[in-house]
C-alpha positions as semicolon CSV with decimal commas, in nm:
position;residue;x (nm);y (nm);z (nm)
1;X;0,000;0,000;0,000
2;X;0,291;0,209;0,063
3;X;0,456;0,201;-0,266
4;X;0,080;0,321;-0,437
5;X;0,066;0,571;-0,242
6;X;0,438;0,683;-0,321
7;X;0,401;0,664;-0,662
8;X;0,044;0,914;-0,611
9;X;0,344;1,161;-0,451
10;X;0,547;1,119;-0,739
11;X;0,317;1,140;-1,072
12;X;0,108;1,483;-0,991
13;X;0,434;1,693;-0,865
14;X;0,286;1,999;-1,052
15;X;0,057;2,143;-1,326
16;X;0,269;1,982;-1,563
17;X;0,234;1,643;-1,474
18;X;-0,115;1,688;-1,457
19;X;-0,132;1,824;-1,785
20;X;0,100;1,550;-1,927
21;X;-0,163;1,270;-1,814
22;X;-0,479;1,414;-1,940
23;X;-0,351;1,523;-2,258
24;X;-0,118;1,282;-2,349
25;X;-0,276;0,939;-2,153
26;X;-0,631;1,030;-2,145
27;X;-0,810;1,273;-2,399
28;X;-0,547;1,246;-2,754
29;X;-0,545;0,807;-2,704
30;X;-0,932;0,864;-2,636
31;X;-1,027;1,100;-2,923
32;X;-0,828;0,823;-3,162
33;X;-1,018;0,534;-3,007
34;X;-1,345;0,694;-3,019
35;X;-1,249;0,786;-3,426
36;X;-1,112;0,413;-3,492
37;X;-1,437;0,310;-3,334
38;X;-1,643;0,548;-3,588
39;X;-1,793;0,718;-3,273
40;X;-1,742;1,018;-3,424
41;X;-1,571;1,178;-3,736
42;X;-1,289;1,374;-3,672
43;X;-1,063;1,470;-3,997
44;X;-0,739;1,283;-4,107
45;X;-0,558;1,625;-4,059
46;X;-0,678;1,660;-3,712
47;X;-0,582;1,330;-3,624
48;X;-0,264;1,357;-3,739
49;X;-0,196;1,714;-3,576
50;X;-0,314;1,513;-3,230
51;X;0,004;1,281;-3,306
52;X;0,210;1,564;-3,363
53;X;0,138;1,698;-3,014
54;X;0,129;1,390;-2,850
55;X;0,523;1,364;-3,016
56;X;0,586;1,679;-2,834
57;X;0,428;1,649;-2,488
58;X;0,635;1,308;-2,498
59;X;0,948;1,480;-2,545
60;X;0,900;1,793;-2,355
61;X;0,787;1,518;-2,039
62;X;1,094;1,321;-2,095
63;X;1,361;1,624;-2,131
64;X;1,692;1,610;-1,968
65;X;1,663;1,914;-1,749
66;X;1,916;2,115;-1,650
67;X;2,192;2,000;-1,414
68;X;2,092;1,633;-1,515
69;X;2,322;1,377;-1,671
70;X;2,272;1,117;-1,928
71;X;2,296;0,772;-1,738
């Protein structure tokens, strides 16, 4: 239970990491399921600018920050 409730501490550190999960986890992998599901109808172009962003929240997330070194 402790190690759940560590990892809680860890994830949502700041606005950020909040962002970072419902962007990138929940509403972009949603909006493509719903469309793959024909749900709804959401342009090719649109789709593929949600990739795009989802590429860049990805590597923003996963930056080496300053004063860290490669491992």
């Amino acid at each position: 239970m402790s190690i759940s409730v560590n990892i809680r501490r860890c994830v949502l550190k700041n606005f950020r990491d909040l962002f970072t999960i419902l962007v990138g986890v929940i509403v972009f992998p949603g909006l493509w399921a719903l469309q793959g599901l024909g749900i709804v109808n959401i342009p090719e172009g649109v789709i593929g600018a949600t990739i795009a962003i989802e590429t860049l929240i990805a590597q923003f997330y996963f930056r080496k920050k300053e004063g860290e070194t490669a491992v």
